[in-house]
C-alpha positions as CSV (number, residue, x, y, z in Angstrom):
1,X,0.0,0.0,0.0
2,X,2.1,2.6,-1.3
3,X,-0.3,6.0,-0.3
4,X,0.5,8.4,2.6
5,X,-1.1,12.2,3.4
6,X,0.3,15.1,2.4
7,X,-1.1,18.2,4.4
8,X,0.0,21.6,3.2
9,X,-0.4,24.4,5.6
10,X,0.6,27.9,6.5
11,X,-0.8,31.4,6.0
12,X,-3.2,33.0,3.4
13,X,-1.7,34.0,0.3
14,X,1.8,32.2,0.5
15,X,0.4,30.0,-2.7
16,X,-0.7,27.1,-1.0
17,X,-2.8,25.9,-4.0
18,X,-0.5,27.3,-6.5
19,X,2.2,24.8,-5.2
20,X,0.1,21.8,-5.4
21,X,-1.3,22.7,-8.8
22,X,3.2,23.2,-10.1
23,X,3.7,19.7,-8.5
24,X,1.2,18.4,-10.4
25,X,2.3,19.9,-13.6
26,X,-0.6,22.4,-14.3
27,X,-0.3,25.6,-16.1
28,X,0.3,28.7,-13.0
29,X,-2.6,30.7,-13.0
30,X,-2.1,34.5,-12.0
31,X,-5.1,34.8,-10.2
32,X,-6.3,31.5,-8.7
33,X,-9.4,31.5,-6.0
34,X,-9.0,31.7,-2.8
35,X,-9.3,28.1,-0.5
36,X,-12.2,28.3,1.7
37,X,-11.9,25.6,4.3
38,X,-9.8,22.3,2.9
39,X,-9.7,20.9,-0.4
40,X,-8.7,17.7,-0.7
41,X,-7.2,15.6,-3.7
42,X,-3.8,13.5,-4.9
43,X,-0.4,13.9,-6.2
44,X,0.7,10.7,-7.2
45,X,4.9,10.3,-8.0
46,X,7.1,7.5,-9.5
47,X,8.7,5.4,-6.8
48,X,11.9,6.2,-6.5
49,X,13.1,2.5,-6.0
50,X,10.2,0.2,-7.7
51,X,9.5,0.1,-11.2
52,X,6.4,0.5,-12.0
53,X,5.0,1.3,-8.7
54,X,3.6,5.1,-7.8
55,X,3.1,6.8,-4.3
56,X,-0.1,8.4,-4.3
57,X,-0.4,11.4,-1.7
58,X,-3.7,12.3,-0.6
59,X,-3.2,16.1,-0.6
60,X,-5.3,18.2,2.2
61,X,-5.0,22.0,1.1
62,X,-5.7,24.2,3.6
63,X,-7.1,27.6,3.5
64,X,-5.1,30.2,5.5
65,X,-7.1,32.8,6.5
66,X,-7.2,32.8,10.4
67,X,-11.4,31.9,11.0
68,X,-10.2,28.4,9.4
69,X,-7.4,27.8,11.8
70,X,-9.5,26.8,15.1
71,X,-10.6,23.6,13.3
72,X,-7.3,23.1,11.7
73,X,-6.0,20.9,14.7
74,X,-9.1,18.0,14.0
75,X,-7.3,17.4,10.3
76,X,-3.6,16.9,11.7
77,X,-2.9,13.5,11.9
78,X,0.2,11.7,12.7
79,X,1.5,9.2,10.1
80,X,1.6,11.9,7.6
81,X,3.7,14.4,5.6
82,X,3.7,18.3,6.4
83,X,4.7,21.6,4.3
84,X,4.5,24.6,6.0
85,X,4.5,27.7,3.4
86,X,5.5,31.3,3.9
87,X,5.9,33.9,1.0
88,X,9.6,34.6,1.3
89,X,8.8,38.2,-0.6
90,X,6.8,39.2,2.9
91,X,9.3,37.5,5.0
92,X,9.1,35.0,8.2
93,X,7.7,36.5,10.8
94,X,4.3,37.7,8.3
95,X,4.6,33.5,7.8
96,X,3.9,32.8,11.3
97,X,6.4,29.6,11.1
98,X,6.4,29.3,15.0
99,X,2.4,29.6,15.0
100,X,2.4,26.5,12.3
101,X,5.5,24.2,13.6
102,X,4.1,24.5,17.5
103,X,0.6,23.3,15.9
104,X,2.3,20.2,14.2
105,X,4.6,19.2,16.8
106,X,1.6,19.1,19.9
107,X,-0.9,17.1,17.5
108,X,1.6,15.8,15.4
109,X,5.6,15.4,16.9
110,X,6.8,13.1,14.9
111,X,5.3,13.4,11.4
112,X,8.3,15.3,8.9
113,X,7.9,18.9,8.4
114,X,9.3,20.5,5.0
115,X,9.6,24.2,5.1
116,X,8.6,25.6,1.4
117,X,9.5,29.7,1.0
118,X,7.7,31.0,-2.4
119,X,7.7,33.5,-4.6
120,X,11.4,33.5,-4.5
121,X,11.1,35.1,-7.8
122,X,10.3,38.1,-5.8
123,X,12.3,38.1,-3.4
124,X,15.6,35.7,-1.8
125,X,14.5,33.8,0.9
126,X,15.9,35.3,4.2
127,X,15.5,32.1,7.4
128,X,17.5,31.2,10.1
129,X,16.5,27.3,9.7
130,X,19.3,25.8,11.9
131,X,17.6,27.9,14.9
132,X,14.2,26.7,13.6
133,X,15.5,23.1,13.2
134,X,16.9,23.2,16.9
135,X,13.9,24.2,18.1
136,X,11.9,21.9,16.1
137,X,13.6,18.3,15.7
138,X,11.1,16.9,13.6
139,X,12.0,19.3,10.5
140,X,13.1,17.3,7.4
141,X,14.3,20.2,4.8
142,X,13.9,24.1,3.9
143,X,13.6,24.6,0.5
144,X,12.9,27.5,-2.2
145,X,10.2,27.5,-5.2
146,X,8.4,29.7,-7.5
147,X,5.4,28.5,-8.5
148,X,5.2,31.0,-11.6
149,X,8.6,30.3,-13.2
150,X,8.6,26.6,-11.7
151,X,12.3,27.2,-10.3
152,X,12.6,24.2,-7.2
153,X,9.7,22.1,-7.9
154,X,11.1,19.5,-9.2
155,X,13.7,19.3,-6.0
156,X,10.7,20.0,-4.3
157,X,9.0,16.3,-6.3
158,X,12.4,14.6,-5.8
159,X,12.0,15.6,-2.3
160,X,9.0,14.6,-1.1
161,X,9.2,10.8,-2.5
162,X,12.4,10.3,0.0
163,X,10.5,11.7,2.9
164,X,7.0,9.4,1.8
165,X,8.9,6.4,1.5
166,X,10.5,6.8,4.7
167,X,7.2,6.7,6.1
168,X,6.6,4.0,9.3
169,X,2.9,3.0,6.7
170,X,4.4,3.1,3.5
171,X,4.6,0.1,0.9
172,X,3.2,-2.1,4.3
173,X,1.2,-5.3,3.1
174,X,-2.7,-4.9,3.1
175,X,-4.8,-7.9,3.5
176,X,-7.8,-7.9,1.0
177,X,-10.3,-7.7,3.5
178,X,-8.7,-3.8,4.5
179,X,-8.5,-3.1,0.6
180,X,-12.0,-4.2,0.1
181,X,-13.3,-2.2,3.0
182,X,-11.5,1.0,1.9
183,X,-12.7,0.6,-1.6
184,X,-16.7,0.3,0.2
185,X,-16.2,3.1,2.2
186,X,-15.3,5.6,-0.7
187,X,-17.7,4.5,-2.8
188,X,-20.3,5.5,-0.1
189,X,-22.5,8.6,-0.4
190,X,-23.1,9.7,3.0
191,X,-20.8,12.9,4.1
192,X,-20.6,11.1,7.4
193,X,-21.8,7.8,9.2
194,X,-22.8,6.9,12.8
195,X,-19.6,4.2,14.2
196,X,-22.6,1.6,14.1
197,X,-23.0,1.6,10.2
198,X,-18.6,1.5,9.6
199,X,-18.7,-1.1,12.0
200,X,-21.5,-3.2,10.1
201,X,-19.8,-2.1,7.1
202,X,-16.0,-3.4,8.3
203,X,-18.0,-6.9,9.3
204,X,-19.7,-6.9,5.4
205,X,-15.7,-6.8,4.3
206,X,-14.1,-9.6,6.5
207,X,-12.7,-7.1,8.8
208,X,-12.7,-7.7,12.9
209,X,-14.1,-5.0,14.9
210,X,-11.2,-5.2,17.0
211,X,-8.9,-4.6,14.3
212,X,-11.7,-1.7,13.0
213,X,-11.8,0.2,16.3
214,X,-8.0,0.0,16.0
215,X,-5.2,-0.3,13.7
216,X,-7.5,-0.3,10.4
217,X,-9.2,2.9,11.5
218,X,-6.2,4.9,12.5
219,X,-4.6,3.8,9.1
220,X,-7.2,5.3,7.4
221,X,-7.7,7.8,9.6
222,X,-3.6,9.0,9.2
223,X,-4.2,8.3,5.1
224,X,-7.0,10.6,5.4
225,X,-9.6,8.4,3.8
226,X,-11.8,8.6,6.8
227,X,-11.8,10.9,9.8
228,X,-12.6,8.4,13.0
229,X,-12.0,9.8,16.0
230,X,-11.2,6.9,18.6
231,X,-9.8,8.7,21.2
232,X,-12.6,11.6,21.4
233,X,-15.1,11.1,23.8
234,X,-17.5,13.2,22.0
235,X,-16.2,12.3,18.2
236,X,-16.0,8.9,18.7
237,X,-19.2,7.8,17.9
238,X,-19.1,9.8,14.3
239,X,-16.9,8.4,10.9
240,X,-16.4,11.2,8.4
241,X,-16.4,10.1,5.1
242,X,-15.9,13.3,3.0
């Protein structure tokens, strides 16, 4: 199962959206509408080490603007890849770099953090990042793009498919049962189901509730295929689908 999250974070107008669409080889677009809560979608890359096998990275976009960033903490999950933006033309401290890394490493501490400055065409970028990487262990990289001229994306690509298959849940062996499961679940039209119906849903595909409750849910959970939060007495009870 070679898949893992990719969550892309940081503040409003650092061309969160713009980066995705370069690493995926679409055209730049000058003006490009703004991301109102999360959108979510895939990159998929070559394996760096398997023929013919791809990574697929469930990309979660998130919008900047500070009413979004309450409910940011419910969509950071562990087993996953972070990019924390900031527009190197308006400089760190406008980035709020400390804001975002102290968010990942309490929900998050050791999920790999990539530090992404843009619009370098604008402007060098200007960081300190061994004081940031002291302070915060579980950074991976600092590196510069432009997502109009396309300078860096491609380290950027080369990049992320060392950290994703470093991953503790990446290329692991799925039994049919999970695959079949996963496969049910996406293809069902509900936004959101009560734990009772994944549960009877998990026991349609073969799957233990045991295993359901645990170590199936939180993979899916960490891939972002599902939200199921186990450990919230209040969530716990609800499985978001989409």
């Amino acid at each position: 199962h070679y898949e893992a999250k990719l969550l892309i974070v940081g503040e409003g107008g650092t061309g969160k959206s713009s980066l995705l669409r370069a690493l995926r080889n679409q055209k730049f677009e000058t003006i490009l509408s703004t991301t109102h809560g999360i959108e979510v979608d895939s990159l998929v890359l070559p394996h760096p080490n398997k023929t013919n096998i791809n990574i697929v990275l469930n990309t979660w976009d998130f919008g900047g603007q500070q009413i979004y960033h309450a409910t940011h903490q419910f969509f950071l999950t562990k087993r996953s890849i972070y990019i924390v933006t900031w527009n190197a033309r308006l400089g760190v401290k406008q980035g709020r770099l400390d804001y975002w890394l102290e968010t990942i490493q309490a929900l998050a501490p050791d999920a790999p953090v990539l530090l992404v400055a843009t619009h370098i065409d604008e402007r060098a970028p200007d960081i300190n990042y061994a004081a940031f990487k002291e302070q915060y262990p579980q950074l991976v990289g600092h590196l510069s793009i432009s997502n109009a001229s396309g300078a860096g994306i491609a380290e950027l690509r080369t990049t992320l498919t060392q950290i994703a298959i470093q991953l503790p849940i990446m290329g692991k062996p799925w039994p049919a049962t999970w695959s079949r499961l996963e496969e049910h679940l996406l293809k069902r039209p509900e936004h959101h189901i009560p734990l009772e119906a994944y549960l009877q849903s998990c026991e349609d595909c073969g799957v233990e509730e045991d295993v359901a409750k645990g170590t199936l849910g939180s993979y899916l959970h960490d891939l972002g295929k599902i939200l199921y939060f186990q450990d919230d007495f209040v969530l716990s009870d609800l499985v978001v689908l989409k």
